[in-house]
KEMI-919014 format. One record per residue (C-alpha): x, y negated, z negated; residue in three letters. Coordinates in steps of 0.1 Angstrom, whole numbers, plus 5000, padded with zeros to 4 digits. Each point is the difference from the previous one (the first is absolute). Layout:
<atoms>
XYZALA/...
</atoms>
This chain:
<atoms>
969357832420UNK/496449894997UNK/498050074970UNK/497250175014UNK/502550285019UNK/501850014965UNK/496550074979UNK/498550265026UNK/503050184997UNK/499950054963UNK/496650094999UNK/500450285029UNK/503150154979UNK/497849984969UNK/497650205024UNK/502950165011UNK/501150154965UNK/503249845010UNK/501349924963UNK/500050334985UNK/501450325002UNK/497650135026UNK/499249805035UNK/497949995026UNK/502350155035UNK/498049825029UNK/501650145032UNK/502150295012UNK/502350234983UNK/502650135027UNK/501350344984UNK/502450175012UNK/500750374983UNK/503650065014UNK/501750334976UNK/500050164971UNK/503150194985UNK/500650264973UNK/496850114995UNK/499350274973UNK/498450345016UNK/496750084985UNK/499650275026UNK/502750234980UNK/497450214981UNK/497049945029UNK/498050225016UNK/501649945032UNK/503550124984UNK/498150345001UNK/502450035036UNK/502949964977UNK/499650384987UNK/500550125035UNK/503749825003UNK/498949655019UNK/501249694985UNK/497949844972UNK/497149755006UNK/500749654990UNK/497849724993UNK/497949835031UNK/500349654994UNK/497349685007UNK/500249704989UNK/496549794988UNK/499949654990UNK/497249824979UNK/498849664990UNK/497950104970UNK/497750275012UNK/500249895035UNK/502350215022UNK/501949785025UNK/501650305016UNK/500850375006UNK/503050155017UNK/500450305015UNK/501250324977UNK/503650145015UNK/500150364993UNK/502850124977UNK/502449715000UNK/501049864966UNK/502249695024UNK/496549915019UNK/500649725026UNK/496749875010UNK/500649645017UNK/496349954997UNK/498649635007UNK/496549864991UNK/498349685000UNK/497250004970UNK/497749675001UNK/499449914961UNK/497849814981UNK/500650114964UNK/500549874970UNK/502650254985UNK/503150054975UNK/501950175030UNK/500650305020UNK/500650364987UNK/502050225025UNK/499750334991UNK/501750315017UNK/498650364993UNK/500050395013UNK/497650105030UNK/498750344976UNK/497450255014UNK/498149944966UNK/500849684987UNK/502549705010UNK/502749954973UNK/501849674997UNK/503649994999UNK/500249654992UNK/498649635000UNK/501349625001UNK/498049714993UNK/500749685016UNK/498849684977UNK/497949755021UNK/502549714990UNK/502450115020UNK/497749955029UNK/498949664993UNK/502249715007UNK/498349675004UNK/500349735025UNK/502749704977UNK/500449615005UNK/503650155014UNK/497650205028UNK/498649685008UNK/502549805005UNK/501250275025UNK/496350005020UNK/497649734990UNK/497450185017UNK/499650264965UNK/497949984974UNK/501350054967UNK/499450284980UNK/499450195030UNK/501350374999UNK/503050095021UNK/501050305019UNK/502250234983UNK/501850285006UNK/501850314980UNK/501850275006UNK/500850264974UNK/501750324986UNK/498850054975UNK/500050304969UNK/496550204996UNK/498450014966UNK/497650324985UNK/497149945010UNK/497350234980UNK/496350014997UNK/498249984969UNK/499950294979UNK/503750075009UNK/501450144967UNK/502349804980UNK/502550214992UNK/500150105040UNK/500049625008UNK/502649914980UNK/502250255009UNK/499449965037UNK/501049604998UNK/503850104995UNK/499950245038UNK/501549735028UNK/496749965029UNK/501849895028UNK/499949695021UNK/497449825021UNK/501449715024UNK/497049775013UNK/499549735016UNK/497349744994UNK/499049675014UNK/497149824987UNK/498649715024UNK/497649734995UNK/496649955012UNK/500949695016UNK/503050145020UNK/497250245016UNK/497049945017UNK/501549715018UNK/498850175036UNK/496550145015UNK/501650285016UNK/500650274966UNK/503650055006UNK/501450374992UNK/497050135016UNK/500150325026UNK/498249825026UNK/500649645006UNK/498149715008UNK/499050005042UNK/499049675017UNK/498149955028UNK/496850184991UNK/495949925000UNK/498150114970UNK/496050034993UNK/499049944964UNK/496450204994UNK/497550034976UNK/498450344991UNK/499250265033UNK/497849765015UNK/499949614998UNK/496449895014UNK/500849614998UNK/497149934977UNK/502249894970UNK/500649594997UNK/501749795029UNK/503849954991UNK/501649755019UNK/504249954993UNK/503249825017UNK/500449665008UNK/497650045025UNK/497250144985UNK/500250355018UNK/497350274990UNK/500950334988UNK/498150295022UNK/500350294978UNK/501450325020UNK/498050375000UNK/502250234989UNK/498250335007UNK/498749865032UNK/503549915009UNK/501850354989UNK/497150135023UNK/500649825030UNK/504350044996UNK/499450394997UNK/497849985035UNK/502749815017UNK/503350184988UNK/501850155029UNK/502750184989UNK/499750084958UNK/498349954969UNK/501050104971UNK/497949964965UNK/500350064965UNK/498050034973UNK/499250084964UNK/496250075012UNK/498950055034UNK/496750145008UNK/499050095035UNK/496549944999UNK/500249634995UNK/498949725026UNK/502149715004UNK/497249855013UNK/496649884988UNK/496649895007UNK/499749865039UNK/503450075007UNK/500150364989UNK/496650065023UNK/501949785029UNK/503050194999UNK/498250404997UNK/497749855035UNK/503249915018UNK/501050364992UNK/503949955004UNK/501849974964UNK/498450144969UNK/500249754971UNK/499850334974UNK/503950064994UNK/500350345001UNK/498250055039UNK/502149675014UNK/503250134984UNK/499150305018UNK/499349835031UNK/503649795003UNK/502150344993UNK/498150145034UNK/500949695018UNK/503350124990UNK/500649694975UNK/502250164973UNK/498250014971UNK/501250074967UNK/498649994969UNK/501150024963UNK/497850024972UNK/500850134962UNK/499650344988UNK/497750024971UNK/501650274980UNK/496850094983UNK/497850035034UNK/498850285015UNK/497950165030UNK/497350014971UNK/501149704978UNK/500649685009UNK/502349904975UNK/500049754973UNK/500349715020UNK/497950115027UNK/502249895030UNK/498750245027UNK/503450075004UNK/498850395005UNK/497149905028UNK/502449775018UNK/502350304999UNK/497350235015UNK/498749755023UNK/502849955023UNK/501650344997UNK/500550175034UNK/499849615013UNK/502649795021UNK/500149804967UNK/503450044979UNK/498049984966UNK/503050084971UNK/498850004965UNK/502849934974UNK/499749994962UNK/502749874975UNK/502850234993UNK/502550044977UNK/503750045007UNK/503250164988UNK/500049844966UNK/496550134990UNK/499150314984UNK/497350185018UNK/497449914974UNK/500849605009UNK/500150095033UNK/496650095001UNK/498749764974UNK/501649765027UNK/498150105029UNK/496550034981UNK/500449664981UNK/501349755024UNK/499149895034UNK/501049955035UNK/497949644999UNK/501649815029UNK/497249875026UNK/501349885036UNK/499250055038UNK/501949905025UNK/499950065040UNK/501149815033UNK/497749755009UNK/499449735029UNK/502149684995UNK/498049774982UNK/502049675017UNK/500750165039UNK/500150335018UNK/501350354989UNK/499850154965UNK/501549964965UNK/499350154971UNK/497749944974UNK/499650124964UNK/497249914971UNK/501150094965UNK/498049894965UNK/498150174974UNK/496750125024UNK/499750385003UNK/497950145034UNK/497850254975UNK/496649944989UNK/499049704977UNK/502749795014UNK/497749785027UNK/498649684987UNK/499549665005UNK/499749654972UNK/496850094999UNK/499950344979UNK/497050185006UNK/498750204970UNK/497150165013UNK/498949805031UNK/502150215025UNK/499850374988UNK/498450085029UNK/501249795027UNK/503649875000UNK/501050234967UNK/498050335012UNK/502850324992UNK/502249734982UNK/498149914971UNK/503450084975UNK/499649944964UNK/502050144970UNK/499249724971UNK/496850174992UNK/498450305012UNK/497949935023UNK/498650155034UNK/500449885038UNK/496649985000UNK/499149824970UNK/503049755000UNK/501749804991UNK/502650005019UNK/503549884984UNK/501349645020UNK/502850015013UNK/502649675004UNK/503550075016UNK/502649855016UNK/502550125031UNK/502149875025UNK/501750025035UNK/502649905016UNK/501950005035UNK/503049905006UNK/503950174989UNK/498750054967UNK/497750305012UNK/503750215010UNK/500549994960UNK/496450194999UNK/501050265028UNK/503450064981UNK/497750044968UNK/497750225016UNK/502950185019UNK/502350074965UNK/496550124983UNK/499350265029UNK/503250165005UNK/500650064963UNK/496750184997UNK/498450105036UNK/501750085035UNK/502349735009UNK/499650155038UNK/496549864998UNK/501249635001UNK/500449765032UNK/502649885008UNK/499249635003UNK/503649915011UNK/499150175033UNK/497049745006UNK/501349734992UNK/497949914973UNK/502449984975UNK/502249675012UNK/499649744976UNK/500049705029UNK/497250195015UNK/498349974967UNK/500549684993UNK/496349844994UNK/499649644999UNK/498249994966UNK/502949874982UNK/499550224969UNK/502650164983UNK/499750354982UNK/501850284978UNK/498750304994UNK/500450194962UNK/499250354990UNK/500050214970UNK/501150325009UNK/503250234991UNK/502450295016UNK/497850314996UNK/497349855024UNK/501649775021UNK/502950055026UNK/501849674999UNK/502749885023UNK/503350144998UNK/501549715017UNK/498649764973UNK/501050274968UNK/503750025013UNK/500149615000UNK/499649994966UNK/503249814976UNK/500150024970UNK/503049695005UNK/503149954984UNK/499849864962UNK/503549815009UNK/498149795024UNK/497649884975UNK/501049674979UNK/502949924982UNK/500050294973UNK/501149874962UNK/501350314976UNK/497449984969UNK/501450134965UNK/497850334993UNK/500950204969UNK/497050295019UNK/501849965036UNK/503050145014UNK/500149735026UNK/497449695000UNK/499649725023UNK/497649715010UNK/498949765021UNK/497249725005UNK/499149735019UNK/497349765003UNK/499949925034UNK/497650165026UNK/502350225020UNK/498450265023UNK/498950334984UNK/501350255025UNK/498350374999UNK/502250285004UNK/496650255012UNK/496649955009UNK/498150344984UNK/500050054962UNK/501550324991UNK/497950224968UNK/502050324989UNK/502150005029UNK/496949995022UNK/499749665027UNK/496749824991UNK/498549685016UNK/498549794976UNK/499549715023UNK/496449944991UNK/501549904964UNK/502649815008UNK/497549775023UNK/497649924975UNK/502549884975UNK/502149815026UNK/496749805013UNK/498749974960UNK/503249874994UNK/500049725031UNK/496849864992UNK/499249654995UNK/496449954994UNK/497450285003UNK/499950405008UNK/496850195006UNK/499950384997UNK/497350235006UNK/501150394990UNK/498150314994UNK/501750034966UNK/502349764980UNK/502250194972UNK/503550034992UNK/502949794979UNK/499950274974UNK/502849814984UNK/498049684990UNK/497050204988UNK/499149974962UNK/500750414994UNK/500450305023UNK/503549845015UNK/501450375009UNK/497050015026UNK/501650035037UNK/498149735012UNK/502749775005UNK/499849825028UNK/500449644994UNK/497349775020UNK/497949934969UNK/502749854984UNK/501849835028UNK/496649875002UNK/500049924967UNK/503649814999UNK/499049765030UNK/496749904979UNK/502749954971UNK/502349835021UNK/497449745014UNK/498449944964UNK/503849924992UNK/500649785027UNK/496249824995UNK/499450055037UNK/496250195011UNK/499950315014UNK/497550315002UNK/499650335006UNK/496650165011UNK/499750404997UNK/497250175013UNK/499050304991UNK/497450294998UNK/497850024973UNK/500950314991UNK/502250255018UNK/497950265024UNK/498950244981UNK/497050054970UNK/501149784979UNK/499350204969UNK/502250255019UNK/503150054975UNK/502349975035UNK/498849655004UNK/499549904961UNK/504050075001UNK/500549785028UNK/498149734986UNK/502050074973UNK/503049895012UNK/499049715022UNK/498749864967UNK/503250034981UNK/502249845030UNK/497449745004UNK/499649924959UNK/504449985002UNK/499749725027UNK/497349824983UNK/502050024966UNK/503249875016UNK/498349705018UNK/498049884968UNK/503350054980UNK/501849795027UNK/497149755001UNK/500449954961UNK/503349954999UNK/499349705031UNK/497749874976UNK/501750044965UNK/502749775017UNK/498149715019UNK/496849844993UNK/497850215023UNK/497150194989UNK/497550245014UNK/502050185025UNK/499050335006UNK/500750315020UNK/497549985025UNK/501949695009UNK/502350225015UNK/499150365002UNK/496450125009UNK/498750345010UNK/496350035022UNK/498650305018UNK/497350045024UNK/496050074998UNK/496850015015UNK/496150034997UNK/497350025025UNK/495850005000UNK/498050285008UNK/499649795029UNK/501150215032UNK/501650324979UNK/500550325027UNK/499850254966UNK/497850265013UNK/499950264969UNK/498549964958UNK/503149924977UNK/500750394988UNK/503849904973UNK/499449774976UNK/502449765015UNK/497849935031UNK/497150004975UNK/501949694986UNK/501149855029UNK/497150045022UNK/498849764974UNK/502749734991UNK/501550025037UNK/503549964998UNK/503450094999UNK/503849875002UNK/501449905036UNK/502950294998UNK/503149815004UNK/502950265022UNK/502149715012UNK/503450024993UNK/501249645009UNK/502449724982UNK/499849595016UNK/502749794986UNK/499749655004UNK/497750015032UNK/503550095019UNK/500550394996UNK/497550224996UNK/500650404992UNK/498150265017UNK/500050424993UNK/498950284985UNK/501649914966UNK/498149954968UNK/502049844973UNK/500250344979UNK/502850184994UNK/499350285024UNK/500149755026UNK/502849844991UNK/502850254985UNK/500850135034UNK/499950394986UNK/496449974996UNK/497549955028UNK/501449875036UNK/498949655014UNK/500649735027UNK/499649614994UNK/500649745028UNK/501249654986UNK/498949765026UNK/500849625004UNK/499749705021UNK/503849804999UNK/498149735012UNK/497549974968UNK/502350014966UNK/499449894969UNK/502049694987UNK/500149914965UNK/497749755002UNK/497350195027UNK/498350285011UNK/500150115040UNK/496749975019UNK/500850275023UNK/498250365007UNK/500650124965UNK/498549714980UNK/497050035026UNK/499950374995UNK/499749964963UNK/497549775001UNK/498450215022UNK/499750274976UNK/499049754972UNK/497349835018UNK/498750395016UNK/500250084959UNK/498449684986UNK/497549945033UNK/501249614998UNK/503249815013UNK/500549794970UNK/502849725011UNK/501950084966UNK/501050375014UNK/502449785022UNK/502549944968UNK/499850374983UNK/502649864970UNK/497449734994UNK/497949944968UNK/497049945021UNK/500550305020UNK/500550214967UNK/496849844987UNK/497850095028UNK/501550315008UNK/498650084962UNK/496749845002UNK/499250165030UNK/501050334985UNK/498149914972UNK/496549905013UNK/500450345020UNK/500450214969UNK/497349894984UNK/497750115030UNK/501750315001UNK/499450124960UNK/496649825005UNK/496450134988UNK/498849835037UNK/500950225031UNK/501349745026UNK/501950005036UNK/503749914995UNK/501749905027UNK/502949854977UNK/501750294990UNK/502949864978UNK/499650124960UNK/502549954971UNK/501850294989UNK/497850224977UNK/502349984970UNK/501649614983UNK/502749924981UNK/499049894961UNK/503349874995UNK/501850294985UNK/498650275020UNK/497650125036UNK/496650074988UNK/496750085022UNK/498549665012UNK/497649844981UNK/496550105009UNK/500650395009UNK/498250224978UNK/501950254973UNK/503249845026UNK/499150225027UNK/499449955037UNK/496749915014UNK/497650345004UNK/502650204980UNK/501250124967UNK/503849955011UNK/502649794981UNK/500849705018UNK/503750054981UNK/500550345007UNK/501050264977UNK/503550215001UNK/499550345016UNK/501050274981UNK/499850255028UNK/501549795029UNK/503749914995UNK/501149675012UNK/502450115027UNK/497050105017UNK/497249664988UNK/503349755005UNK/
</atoms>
């Protein structure tokens, strides 16, 4: 085997905490939670056994089974009511990337007051590891040794006491001698490198289509004034699509339906601006203000329906917390021939009525989509066309690359001047900039929208109200069929209580037949009734026995997930993110581990950095972010928030650095550091008096101050992930936990890709992705430096930086200056042991304010609700 394969190996199972007690699992765990027998009843002496007194039959215990790696629950069966011989046959598939001592299953009593456990098991990591041999090899040259294997077991085995501390001794003891029952299991843990092998996410609800044409934009409007970017062999130029201009002109042609959703939508908004907007009100056909040409397509008998959340705390006299007009859309098209249903989160059969309602006012319907029938783009009749991304149709939302502060109150911005970073008036400015990203597609991928739209509706408005599509025709996927040649899946976060989802797909669901697994080997285990094994090192196909995630019995699609690691995990050379928020990982952070803010993309991330350092090959990964979440940002709401993007931020940053010093500590490199690899930026801008539209004196002291220094961060909204300039992810998803859990907020991503523009090991693709990201770079940076072409490069990291750098020292300058480069470094750096406010701010707070760049733990806000 060749030396250099031999060394990087070592080195990533050093990384890999693969010689001790604890390792790293870097994969999937297939679980499979099959029965549990003999049970004690805890329910004996309950308050439900209260119907015992009137002659029933006692209550017994009501049975679920959890299992853990560390604090990090993997899953959460359904309780079975009064069985103490509870079959469950419950599969899931839990993506890992933990560095753990093993998994603890526990089984306890569904109580009114307080769960009680009626047993555990612990299952040592080491007998989950099994590494690839010379013997392996021999068998397939093609493997790597020291390369983890796939290996399966399945169990019976006895349950041990499992008590909390403070238990009493005396109780304790005496408890150890009562038989617990049995718990048989079945666990499979598989390799990273048996996954990922695929663009289309396997085990996913909705599929991959093929056959479709997809539009990449940037922010509401693109006005073409950022950089030239030519691509492709053949030096095409990219023309920048208008995304509000577009929804506008798709709404004014749809025949038959459209249907919309939306977190926010506010009525009185134009979708058109400036010369168009005045063109458009003198031809005197279509409105371009939402609510009036919404209006206007229900009366032409286009069936319009519309779906928006329902802010629990808004009112006829509030507007609620988040100010979604949710209420004066509600009022707006009452008595109208527009279907306008209002949903909020619910809680289901499993939640008390106190979670129930925390349910509906903490979380979020979020999801953003429109779709409607539409003239064939490539020949006569109609087709359907959807756009899906991250831009609400509410105030605030319309911008361009340019990002007017106070130079278009009164013109393009008049009744939309939206700000909530400071407190500021619409007539004193500024305004908060805006950059976004969407999408839209035609093609068979937009029947996977109308079925997402479809289950949404029924489960929560009048099913009556849909069309049925089938009838015009519009739904026959050779029909559809676009000649763009891009491929798609859609993803969603979403669960049971809010979503209606297909009883065809639910009943197809197998959980398989453990006999038809691999050649099972009978394991000695003194803890076991009956223990078998088996492994192997080759790449056989990882079949999925369902497509939905199930959490306490209920179905949940967490899609959305699953998509982000399996494209983290393909990459080769580069991945650029831009997201509202960036927290989660709680397992890898320094303390607060127990947080439920689990989901894994900031360590996945963090493994594939590892993994490249290992391997001595370059790759990068660009976040963009806001500079602070909306909000004050002395506001304890946002000081929490900041909060915990700093401690999942600081985790990564600790990780890379350790995984750079052990590169170092065993070759004769030096001087490697984490911006190498990792590097987060965020947006900002400054303008001259020069042209300002701010009619009134500065009244708060925050326009006091700004009216002065004249600037403020570019609010980055965009929800978007490009791997390799061959995929690129966009939806409504920020990576946060309530985004990603599935129980949380509701959202929609569309994975899009061009199988004619991959990545090989060796190259990036020059297709409509790697254009559109250098799009955004050069709209961003105002330049179209050559060394954006090669995002994994050191020259492109370099003068990625300096550019960001220049532009931050204009931004924190005395000197008020236009800036027509907008891309800053993050406001906080890494010292080398921890994140600390970048050099330069004053006290470590933000420009024009006394807030914490770091954030501070909120002792008011819990987590749940920040995460």
């Amino acid at each position: 085997m060749d030396a250099a394969i031999k060394t990087k190996n070592a080195f990533f199972n050093k990384l890999m905490k693969r010689d001790s007690d604890a390792c790293t699992l870097w994969g999937m765990l297939h679980i499979k939670i099959i029965q549990c027998t003999n049970l004690r009843n805890l329910d004996r002496m309950g308050i439900k056994n209260m119907r015992a007194v009137i002659g029933r039959e006692r209550d017994k215990s009501d049975p679920y089974v959890t299992a853990f790696l560390d604090d990090y629950r993997l899953l959460k069966t359904r309780h079975i009511n009064d069985d103490l011989n509870p079959k469950f046959d419950e599969d899931f598939y839990c993506p890992v990337g933990h560095c753990t001592k093993g998994i603890t299953f526990r089984v306890s009593d569904k109580d009114i007051l307080r769960d009680e456990s009626l047993g555990k098991y612990f299952l040592p990591v080491e007998e989950l590891v099994q590494l690839v041999d010379e013997k392996d090899i021999e068998a397939d040259s093609s493997l790597v040794l020291g390369d983890l294997k796939r290996v399966g077991l399945h169990k019976v085995v006895n349950l041990e006491a499992d008590y909390l501390k403070g238990d009493l001794k005396r109780i304790v003891n005496l408890d150890k001698r009562k038989n617990r029952g049995t718990l048989e299991f079945f666990v499979e843990f598989i390799p990273v490198r048996m996954l990922a092998n695929t663009m289309e996410v396997p085990g996913c609800y909705f599929t991959q289509t093929k056959g479709n044409s997809v539009k990449l934009y940037m922010n509401a409007d693109d006005d073409g004034s950022s950089p030239l970017v030519k691509f492709g062999n053949d030096d095409k130029v990219w023309e920048p699509p208008r995304l509000w201009r577009d929804i506008y002109d798709a709404i004014c042609n749809a025949k038959t339906f459209v249907y919309m959703v939306g977190w926010s939508i506010d009525t009185d908004q134009c979708l058109l601006r400036g010369d168009e907007l005045k063109e458009a009100q003198a031809a005197g056909k279509y409105d371009p203000q939402i609510g009036p040409l919404l209006k206007q397509k229900a009366e032409e008998n286009v069936r319009v329906n519309l779906m928006q959340w329902d802010d629990y705390s808004s009112g006829v006299m509030f507007p609620g917390m988040m100010k979604t007009y949710d209420e004066k859309t509600r009022a707006y098209f009452k008595s109208s021939s527009v279907n306008a249903s209002f949903m909020s989160m619910a809680g289901g059969e499993t939640n008390s009525l106190l979670e129930g309602q925390n349910k509906k006012m903490a979380f979020t319907h979020h999801q953003k989509f429109i779709i409607m029938d539409s003239p064939k783009k490539n020949g006569d009749g109609r087709e359907l066309l959807a756009f899906v991304g991250g831009i609400d149709l509410t105030e605030g939302r319309w911008d361009n690359q340019k990002h007017p502060l106070f130079r278009t109150l009164q013109s393009d911005h008049k009744g939309d001047t939206y700000g909530k970073c400071f407190r500021t008036s619409k007539e004193n400015g500024p305004r908060q900039p805006w950059h976004d990203i969407h999408s839209a597609v035609r093609g068979p991928e937009t029947i996977h929208l109308i079925q997402a739209f479809d289950e949404r509706w029924k489960k929560q408005a009048d099913g009556t109200q849909l069309v049925d599509l089938k009838q015009t025709g519009l739904l026959d996927e050779e029909e559809l069929d676009n000649a763009g040649g891009w491929c798609a899946q859609l993803s969603r976060s979403i669960d049971s209580r809010v979503n209606e989802f297909d009883p065809s797909i639910v009943n197809s669901f197998d959980s398989g037949d453990l006999e038809s697994y691999f050649d099972w080997i009978d394991v000695e285990d003194q803890t076991a009734n009956l223990s078998r094994k088996y492994d192997t090192a080759s790449n056989a196909l990882v079949s999925y026995g369902r497509c939905l995630d199930q959490k306490k019995g209920r179905l949940v699609d967490t899609s959305i997930h699953d998509t982000n690691i399996h494209h983290i995990r393909r990459a080769k050379h580069s991945i650029y993110i831009e997201s509202q928020y960036f927290m989660g990982s709680s397992f890898m952070w320094s303390k607060d581990n127990a947080v439920k803010c689990s989901n894994m993309i900031a360590s996945e991330l963090t493994l594939k950095i590892c993994e490249k350092i290992a391997a001595r090959e370059p790759f990068t990964v660009y976040i963009l972010l806001p500079m602070w979440m909306e909000g004050i940002p002395a506001a304890g709401a946002t000081q929490g928030l900041l909060h915990w993007q700093r401690v999942t931020i600081e985790a990564m940053h600790q990780k890379v650095k350790n995984a750079l010093d052990i590169r170092m500590a065993n070759s004769s490199e030096e001087g490697l550091k984490v911006s190498d690899y990792l590097n987060f930026y965020c947006l900002g801008t400054r303008e001259t008096e020069q042209g300002s539209e701010a009619t009134g004196t500065p009244v708060t002291d925050d326009e006091k101050v700004l009216s002065k220094t004249r600037r403020h961060q570019i609010y980055i909204h965009s929800k978007m992930m490009i791997v390799d300039d061959e995929v690129v992810l966009i939806g409504t998803a920020n990576i946060n936990q309530r985004s990603l859990d599935g129980c949380r907020d509701s959202e929609i991503m569309m994975t899009s890709w061009q199988p004619d523009h991959v990545a090989t090991k060796d190259s990036i693709p020059n297709g409509d992705i790697h254009a559109f990201r250098m799009h955004i770079w050069a709209a961003i940076t105002n330049q179209m430096d050559d060394a954006f072409r090669n995002p994994s490069s050191p020259e492109c990291v370099r003068a990625f930086n300096q550019i960001a750098e220049k532009n931050w020292q204009k931004y924190i300058g005395e000197e008020t200056v236009d800036m027509d480069s907008h891309l800053l470094p993050s406001p906080f750096e890494f010292d080398g042991v921890k994140l600390k406010a970048r050099t330069g701010l004053k006290d470590g707070c933000f420009t024009d304010t006394k807030a914490a760049v770091i954030g501070k733990q909120s002792m008011i806000f819990p987590e749940i609700f920040l995460t």
